[in-house]
C-alpha beads as a LAMMPS data file, in Angstrom:
LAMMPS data file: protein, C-alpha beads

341 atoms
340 bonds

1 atom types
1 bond types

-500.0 500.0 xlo xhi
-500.0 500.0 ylo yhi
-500.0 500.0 zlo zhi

Masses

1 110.0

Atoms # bond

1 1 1 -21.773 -19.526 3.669
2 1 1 -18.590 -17.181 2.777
3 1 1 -16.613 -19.785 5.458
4 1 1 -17.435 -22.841 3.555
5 1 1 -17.150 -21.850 -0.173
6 1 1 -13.239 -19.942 0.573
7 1 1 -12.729 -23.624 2.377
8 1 1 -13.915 -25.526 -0.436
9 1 1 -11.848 -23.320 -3.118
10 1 1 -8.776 -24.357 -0.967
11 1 1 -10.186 -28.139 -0.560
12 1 1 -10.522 -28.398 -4.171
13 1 1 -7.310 -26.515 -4.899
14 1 1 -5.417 -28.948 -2.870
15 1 1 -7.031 -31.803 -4.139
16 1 1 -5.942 -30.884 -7.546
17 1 1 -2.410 -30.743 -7.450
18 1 1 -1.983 -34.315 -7.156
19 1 1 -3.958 -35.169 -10.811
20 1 1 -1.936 -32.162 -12.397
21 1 1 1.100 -33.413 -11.470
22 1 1 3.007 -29.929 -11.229
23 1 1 6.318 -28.433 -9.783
24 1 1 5.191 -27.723 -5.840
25 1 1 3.148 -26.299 -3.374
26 1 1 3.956 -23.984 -0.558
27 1 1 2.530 -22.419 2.135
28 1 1 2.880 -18.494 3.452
29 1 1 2.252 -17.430 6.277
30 1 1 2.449 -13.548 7.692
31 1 1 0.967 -10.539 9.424
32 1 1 1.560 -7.581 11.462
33 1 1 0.042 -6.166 14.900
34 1 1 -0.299 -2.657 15.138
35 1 1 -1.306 -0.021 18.065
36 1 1 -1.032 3.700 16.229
37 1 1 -2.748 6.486 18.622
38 1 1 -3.317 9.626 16.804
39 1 1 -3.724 13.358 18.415
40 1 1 -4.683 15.136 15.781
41 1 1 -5.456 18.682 17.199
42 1 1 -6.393 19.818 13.310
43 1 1 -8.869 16.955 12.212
44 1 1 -10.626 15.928 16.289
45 1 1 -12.969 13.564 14.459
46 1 1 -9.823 11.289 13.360
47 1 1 -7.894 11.376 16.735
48 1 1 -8.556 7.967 17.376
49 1 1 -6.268 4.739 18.634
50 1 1 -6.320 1.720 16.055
51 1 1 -5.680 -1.563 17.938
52 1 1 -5.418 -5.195 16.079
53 1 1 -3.488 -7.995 14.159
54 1 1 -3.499 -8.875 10.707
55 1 1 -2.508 -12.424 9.651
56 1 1 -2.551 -14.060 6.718
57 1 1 -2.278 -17.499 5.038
58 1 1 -2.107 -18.828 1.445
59 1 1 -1.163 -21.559 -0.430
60 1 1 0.423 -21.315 -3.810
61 1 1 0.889 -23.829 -6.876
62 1 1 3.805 -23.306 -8.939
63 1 1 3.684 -24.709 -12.353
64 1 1 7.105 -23.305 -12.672
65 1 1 9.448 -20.694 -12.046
66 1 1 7.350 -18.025 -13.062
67 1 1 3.528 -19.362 -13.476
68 1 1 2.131 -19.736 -10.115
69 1 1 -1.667 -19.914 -8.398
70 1 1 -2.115 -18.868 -4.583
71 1 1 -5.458 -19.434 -2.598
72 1 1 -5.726 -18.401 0.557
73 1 1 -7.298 -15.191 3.550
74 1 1 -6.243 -12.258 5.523
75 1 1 -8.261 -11.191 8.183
76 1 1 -8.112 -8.384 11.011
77 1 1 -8.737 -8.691 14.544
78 1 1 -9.621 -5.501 16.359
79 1 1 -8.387 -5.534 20.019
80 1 1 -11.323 -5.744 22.179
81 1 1 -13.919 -6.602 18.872
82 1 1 -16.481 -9.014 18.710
83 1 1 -16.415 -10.820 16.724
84 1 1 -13.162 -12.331 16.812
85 1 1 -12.577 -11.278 13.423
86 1 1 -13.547 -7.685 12.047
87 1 1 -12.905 -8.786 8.479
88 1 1 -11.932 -11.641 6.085
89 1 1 -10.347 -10.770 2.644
90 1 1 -9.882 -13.664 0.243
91 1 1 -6.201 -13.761 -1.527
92 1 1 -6.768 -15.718 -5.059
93 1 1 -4.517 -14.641 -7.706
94 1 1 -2.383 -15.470 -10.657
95 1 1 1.541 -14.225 -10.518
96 1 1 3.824 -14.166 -13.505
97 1 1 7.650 -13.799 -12.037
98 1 1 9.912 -13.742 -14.832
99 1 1 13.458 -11.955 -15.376
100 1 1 12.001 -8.426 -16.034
101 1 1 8.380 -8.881 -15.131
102 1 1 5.923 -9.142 -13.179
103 1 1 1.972 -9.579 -13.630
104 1 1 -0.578 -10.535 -10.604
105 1 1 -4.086 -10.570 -11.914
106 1 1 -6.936 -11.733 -8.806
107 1 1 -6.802 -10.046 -4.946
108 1 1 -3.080 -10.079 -3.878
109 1 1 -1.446 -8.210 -1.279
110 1 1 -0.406 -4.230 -1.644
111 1 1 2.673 -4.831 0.814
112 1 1 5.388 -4.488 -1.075
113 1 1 4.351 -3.785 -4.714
114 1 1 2.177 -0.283 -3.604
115 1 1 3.667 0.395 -0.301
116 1 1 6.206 2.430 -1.651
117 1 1 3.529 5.515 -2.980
118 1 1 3.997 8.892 -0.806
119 1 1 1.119 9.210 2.037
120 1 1 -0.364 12.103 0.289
121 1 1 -1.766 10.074 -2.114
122 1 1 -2.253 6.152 -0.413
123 1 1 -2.501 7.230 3.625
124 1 1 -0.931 4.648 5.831
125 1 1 -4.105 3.081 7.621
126 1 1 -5.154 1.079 4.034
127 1 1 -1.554 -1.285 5.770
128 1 1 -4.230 -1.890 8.208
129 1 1 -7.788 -2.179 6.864
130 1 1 -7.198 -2.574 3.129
131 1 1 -4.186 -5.045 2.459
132 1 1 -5.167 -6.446 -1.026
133 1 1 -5.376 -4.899 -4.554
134 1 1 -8.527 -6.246 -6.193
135 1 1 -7.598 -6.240 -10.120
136 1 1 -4.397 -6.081 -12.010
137 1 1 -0.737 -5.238 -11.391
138 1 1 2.203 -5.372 -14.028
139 1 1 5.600 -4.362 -13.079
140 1 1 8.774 -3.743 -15.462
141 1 1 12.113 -4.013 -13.724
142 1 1 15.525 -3.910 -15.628
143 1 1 19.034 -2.372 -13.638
144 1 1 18.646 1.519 -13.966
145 1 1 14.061 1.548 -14.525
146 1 1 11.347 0.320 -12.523
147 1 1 7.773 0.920 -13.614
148 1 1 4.671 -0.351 -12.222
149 1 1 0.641 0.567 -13.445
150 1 1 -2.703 -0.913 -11.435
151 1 1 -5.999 -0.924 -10.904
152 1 1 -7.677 -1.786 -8.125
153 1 1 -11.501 -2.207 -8.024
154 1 1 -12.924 -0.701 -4.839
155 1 1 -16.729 -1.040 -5.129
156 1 1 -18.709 -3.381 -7.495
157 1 1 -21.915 -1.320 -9.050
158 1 1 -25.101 -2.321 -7.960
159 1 1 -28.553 -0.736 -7.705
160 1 1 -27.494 1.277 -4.252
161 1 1 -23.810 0.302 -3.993
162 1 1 -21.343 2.604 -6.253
163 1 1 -19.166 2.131 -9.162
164 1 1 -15.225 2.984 -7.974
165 1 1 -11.337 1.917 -8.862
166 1 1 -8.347 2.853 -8.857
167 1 1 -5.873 3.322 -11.292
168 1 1 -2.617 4.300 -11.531
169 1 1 1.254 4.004 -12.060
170 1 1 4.400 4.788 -10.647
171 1 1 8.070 4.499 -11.010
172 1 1 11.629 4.974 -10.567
173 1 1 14.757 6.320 -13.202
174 1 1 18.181 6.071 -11.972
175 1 1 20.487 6.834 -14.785
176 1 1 23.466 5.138 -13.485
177 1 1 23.681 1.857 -11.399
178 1 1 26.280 3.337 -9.028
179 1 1 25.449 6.978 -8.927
180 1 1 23.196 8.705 -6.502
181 1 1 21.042 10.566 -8.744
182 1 1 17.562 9.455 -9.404
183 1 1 13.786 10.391 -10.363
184 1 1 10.584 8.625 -9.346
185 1 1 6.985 9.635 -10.337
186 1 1 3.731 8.533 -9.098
187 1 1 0.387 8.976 -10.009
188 1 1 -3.611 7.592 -9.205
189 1 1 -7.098 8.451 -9.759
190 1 1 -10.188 6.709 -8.578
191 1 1 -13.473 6.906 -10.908
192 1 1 -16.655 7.655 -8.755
193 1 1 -19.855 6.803 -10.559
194 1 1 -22.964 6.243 -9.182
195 1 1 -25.498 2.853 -8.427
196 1 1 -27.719 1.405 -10.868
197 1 1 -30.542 3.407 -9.157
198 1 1 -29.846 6.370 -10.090
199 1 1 -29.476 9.274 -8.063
200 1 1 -31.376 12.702 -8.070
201 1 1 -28.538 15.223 -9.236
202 1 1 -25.738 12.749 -8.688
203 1 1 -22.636 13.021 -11.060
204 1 1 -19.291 11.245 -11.984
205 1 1 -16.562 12.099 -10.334
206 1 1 -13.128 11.689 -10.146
207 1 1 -10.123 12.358 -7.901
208 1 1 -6.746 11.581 -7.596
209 1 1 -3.317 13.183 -8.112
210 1 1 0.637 12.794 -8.591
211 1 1 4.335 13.279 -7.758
212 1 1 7.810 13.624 -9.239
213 1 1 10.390 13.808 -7.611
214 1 1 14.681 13.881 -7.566
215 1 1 16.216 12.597 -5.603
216 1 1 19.969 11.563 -4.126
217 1 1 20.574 8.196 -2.531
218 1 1 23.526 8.276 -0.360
219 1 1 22.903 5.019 1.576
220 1 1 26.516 2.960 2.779
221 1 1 28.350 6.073 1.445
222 1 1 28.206 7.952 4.767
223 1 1 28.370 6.974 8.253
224 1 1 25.213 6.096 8.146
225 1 1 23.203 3.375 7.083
226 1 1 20.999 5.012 5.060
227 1 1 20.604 8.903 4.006
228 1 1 18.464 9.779 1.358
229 1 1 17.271 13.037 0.069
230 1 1 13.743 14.423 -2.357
231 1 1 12.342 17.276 -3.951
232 1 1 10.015 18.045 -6.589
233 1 1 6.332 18.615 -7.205
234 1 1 2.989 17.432 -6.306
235 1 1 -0.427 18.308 -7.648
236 1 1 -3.917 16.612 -7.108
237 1 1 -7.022 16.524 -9.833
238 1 1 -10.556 16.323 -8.769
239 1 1 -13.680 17.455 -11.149
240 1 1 -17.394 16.539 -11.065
241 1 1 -18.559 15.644 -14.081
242 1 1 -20.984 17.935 -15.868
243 1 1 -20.458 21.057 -12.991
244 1 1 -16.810 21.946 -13.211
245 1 1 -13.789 20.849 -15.006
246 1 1 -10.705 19.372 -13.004
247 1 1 -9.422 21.589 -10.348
248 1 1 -5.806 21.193 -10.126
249 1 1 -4.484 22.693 -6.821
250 1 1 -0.206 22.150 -6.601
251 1 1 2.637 22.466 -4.435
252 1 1 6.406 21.713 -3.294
253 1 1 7.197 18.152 -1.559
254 1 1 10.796 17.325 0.131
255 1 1 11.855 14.710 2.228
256 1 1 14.851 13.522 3.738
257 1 1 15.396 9.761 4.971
258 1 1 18.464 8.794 7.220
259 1 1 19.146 5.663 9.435
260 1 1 21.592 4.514 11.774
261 1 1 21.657 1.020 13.328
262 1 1 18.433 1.087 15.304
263 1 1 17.731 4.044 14.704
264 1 1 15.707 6.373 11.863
265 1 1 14.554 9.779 10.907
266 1 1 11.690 10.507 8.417
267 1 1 10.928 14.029 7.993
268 1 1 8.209 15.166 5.355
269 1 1 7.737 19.114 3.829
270 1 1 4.802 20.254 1.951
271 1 1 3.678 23.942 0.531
272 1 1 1.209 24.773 -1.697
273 1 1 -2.395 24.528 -2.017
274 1 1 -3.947 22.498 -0.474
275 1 1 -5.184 19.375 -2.047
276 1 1 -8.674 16.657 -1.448
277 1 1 -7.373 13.079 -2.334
278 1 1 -9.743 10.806 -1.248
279 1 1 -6.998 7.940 -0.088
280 1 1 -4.713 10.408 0.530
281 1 1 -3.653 12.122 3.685
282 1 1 -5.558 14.595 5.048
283 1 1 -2.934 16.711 6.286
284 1 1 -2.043 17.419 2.499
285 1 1 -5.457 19.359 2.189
286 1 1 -3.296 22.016 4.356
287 1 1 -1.215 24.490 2.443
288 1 1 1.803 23.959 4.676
289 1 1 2.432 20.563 6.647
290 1 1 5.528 19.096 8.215
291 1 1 5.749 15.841 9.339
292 1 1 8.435 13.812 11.173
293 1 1 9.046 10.343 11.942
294 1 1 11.573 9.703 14.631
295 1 1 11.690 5.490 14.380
296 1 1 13.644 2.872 17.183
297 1 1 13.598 -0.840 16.473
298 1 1 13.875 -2.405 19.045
299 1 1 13.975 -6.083 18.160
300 1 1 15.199 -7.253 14.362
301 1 1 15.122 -11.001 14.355
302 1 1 15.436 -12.844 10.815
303 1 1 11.736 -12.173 9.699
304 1 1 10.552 -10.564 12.465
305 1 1 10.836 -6.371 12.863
306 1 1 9.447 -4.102 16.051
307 1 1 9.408 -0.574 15.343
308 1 1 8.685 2.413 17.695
309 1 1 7.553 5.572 15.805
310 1 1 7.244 9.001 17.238
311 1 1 5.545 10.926 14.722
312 1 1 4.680 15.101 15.091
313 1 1 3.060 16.640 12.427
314 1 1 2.910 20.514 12.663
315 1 1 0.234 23.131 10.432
316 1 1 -0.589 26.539 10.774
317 1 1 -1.545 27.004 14.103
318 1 1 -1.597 23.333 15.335
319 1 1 0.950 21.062 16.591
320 1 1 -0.496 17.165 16.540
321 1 1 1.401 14.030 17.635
322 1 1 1.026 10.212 17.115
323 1 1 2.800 6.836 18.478
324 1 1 2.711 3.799 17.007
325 1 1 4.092 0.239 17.555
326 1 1 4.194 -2.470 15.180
327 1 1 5.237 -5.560 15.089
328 1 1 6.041 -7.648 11.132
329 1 1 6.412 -11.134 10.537
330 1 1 7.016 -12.973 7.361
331 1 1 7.904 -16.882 7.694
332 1 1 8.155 -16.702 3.703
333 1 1 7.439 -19.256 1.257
334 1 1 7.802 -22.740 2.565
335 1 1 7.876 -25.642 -0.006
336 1 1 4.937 -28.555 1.573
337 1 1 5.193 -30.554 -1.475
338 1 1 7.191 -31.140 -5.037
339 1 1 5.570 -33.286 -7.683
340 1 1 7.501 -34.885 -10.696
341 1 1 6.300 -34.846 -14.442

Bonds

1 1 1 2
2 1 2 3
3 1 3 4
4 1 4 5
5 1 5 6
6 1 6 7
7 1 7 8
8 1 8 9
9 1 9 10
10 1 10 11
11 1 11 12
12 1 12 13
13 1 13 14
14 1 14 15
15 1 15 16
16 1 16 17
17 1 17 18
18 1 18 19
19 1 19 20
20 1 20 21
21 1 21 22
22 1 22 23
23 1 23 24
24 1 24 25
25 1 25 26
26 1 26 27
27 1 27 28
28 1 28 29
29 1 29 30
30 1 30 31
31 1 31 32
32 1 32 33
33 1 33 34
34 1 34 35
35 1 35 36
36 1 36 37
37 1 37 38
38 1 38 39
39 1 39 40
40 1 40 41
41 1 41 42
42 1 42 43
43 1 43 44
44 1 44 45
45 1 45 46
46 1 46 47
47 1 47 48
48 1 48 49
49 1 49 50
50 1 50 51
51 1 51 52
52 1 52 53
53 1 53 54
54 1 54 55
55 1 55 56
56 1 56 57
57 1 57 58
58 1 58 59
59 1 59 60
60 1 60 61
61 1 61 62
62 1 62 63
63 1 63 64
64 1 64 65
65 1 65 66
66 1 66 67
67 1 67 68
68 1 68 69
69 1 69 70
70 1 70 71
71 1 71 72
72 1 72 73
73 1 73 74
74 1 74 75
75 1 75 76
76 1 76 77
77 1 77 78
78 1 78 79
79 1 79 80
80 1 80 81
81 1 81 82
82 1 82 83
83 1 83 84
84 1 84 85
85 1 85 86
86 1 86 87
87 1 87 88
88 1 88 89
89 1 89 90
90 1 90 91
91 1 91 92
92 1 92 93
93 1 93 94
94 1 94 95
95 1 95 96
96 1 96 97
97 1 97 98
98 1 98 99
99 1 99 100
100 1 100 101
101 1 101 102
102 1 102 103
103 1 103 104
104 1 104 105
105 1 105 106
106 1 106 107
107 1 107 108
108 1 108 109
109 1 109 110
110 1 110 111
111 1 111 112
112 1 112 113
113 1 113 114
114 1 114 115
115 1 115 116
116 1 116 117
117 1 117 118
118 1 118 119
119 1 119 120
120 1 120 121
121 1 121 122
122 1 122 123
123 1 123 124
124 1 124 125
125 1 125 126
126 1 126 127
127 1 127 128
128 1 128 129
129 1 129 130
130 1 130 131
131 1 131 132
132 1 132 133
133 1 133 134
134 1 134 135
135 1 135 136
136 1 136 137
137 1 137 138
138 1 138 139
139 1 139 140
140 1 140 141
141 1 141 142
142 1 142 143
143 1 143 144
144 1 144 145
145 1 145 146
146 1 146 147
147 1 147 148
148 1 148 149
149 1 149 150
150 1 150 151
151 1 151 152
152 1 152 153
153 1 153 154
154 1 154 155
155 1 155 156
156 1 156 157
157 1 157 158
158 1 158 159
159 1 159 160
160 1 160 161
161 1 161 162
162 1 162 163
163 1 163 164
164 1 164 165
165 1 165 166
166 1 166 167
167 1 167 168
168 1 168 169
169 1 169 170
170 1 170 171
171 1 171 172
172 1 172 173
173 1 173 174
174 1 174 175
175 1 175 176
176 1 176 177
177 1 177 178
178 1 178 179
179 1 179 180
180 1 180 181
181 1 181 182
182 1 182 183
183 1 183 184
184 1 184 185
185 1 185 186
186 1 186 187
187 1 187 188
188 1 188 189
189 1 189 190
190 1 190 191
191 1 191 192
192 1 192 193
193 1 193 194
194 1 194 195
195 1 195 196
196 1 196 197
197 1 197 198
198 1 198 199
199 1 199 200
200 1 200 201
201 1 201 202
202 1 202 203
203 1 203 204
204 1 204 205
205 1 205 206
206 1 206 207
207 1 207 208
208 1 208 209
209 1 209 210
210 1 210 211
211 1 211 212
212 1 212 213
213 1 213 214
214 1 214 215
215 1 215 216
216 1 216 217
217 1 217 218
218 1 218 219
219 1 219 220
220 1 220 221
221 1 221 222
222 1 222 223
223 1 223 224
224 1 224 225
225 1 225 226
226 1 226 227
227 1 227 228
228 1 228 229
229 1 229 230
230 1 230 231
231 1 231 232
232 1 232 233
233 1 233 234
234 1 234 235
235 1 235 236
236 1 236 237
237 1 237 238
238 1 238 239
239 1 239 240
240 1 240 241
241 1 241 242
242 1 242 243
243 1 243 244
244 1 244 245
245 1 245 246
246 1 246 247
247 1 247 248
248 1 248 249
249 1 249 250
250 1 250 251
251 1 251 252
252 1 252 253
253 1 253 254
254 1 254 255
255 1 255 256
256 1 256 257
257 1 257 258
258 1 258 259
259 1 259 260
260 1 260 261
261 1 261 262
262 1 262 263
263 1 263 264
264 1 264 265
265 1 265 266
266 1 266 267
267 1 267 268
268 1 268 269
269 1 269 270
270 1 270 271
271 1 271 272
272 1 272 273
273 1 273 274
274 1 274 275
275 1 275 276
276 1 276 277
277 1 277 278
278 1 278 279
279 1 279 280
280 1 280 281
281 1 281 282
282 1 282 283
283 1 283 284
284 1 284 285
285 1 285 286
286 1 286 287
287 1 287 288
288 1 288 289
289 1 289 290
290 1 290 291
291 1 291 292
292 1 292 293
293 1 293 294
294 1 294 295
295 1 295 296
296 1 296 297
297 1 297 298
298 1 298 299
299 1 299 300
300 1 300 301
301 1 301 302
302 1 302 303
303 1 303 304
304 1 304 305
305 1 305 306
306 1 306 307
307 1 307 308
308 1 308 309
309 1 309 310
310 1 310 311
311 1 311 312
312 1 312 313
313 1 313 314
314 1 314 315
315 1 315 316
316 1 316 317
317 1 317 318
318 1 318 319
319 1 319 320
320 1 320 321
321 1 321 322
322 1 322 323
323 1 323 324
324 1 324 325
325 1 325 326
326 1 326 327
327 1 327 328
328 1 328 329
329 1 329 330
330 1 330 331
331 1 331 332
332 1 332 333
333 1 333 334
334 1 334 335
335 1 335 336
336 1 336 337
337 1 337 338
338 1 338 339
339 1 339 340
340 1 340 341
């Protein structure tokens, strides 16, 4: 029944265009396959091997340079799942792309618009099993500011399912447009409340936390590619509503970015205390964590990108590992048809 009303909505949308007489319609069409195995020697539960391709397709109708409509799915295969396909988000949104902003307001993809947060807060697997933001996104972008705020509606309230979103925003301060010298902040929280049936002893809750950070962009001013460099703060918030107030645990962040032709090196420092974000990555609930990414691409072809990442994350008294493979592709937007007033 899902099948035949998401083929309608396209049938209908297509249908449409025609009578409304409007600027064009395009087609997208991208996706990503992925093998990450993870040896995690502190959480045994989560060493596990995620296997599978993501592709998606939409259509879009642009009224005009910034108004424009796109229809259209993602799903996931799992390697080695039956059925053929695991899952099957819809992608329906409205996008406003002017000069400074930007507004999408429907289910539209996370790549690039929340892709940037640190892991401690949005862990990397929600690239795999949660692509789309389901709400509202508004971005401000001018030469030296970037600013972005969301919310993204994880669980509709019924009588046994739960109330939850996810809010936040995030952004980025570089006082000069040539200097290396910046600051970026970003913060979320997701509101827990319970079903319509409620629950013996069950309370609100909510959890979530934040970074800022400095940072020193030294990309095309070295011999390498790209070398940038972070510090600053981090601290989480999580209270139950009606039992205890927010607990705030904090601690110190760093990282250092650097790339060379094929080559790249993430490497990740926290210490503090350790902090429970729900989306976030576990290794943060640790007081100390290091993490690094040593990344080869092998292939870079016009819209296509495979990456090779080596990454070894080291706690008190553990030493874990993890390899992953992906491959990207993007064929962009591709005009199918322009109409005239």
């Amino acid at each position: 029944m899902l099948k035949k009303l998401y083929l309608l909505a396209i049938i209908t949308f297509i249908s449409s265009t025609a009578a409304l007489a409007q600027n064009s319609l395009d087609i997208h069409f991208n996706g990503m396959g992925f093998l990450d195995n993870r040896e995690y020697k502190d959480f045994v539960l989560r060493s596990r091997t995620y296997s599978g391709v993501r592709t998606a397709l939409d259509l879009g109708l642009n009224i005009d340079s910034v108004h424009h409509f796109i229809v259209g799915v993602n799903g996931i295969h799992e390697f080695g799942a039956q059925p053929y396909f695991l899952k099957v988000d819809p992608v329906a949104y409205y996008s406003y792309t002017g000069k400074n902003w930007l507004f999408n307001a429907g289910a539209f993809p996370r790549e690039g618009l929340l892709s940037d947060y640190p892991r401690a807060l949005l862990n990397d697997t929600l690239r795999y099993y949660r692509p789309n933001v389901q709400g509202l996104l508004a971005r401000y972008t001018n030469e030296h500011f970037t600013e972005t705020g969301w919310i993204d509606w994880v669980s509709r309230q019924t009588d046994t399912d739960r109330e939850q979103f996810l809010f936040g925003f995030s952004g980025k301060y570089r006082p000069s447009l040539f200097g290396p010298f910046y600051v970026s902040h970003y913060f979320l929280l997701m509101h827990d409340a319970g079903p319509a049936i409620a629950i013996p002893n069950d309370h609100i809750q909510d959890n979530g936390g934040g970074q800022i950070r400095l940072g020193l962009d030294f990309s095309h001013k070295t011999i390498l590619d790209s070398l940038s460099i972070e510090a600053g703060g981090m601290m989480s918030f999580e209270r139950t509503r009606g039992v205890d107030g927010f607990q705030k645990p904090a601690g110190f962040v760093a990282s250092v970015y650097l790339g060379w032709h094929r080559f790249a090196l993430f490497d990740e420092f926290y210490k503090g205390q350790g902090s429970h974000i729900i989306y976030g990555d576990s290794f943060f609930e640790k007081k100390t964590y290091n993490r690094m990414d040593l990344i080869y691409t092998p292939f870079l072809y016009k819209r296509i990108k495979g990456q090779f990442i080596l990454s070894l994350h080291q706690t008190p008294g553990y030493f874990s590992n993890q390899e992953a493979f992906r491959v990207t592709f993007d064929l962009g937007r591709q005009t199918l048809v322009r109409f005239k007033d």
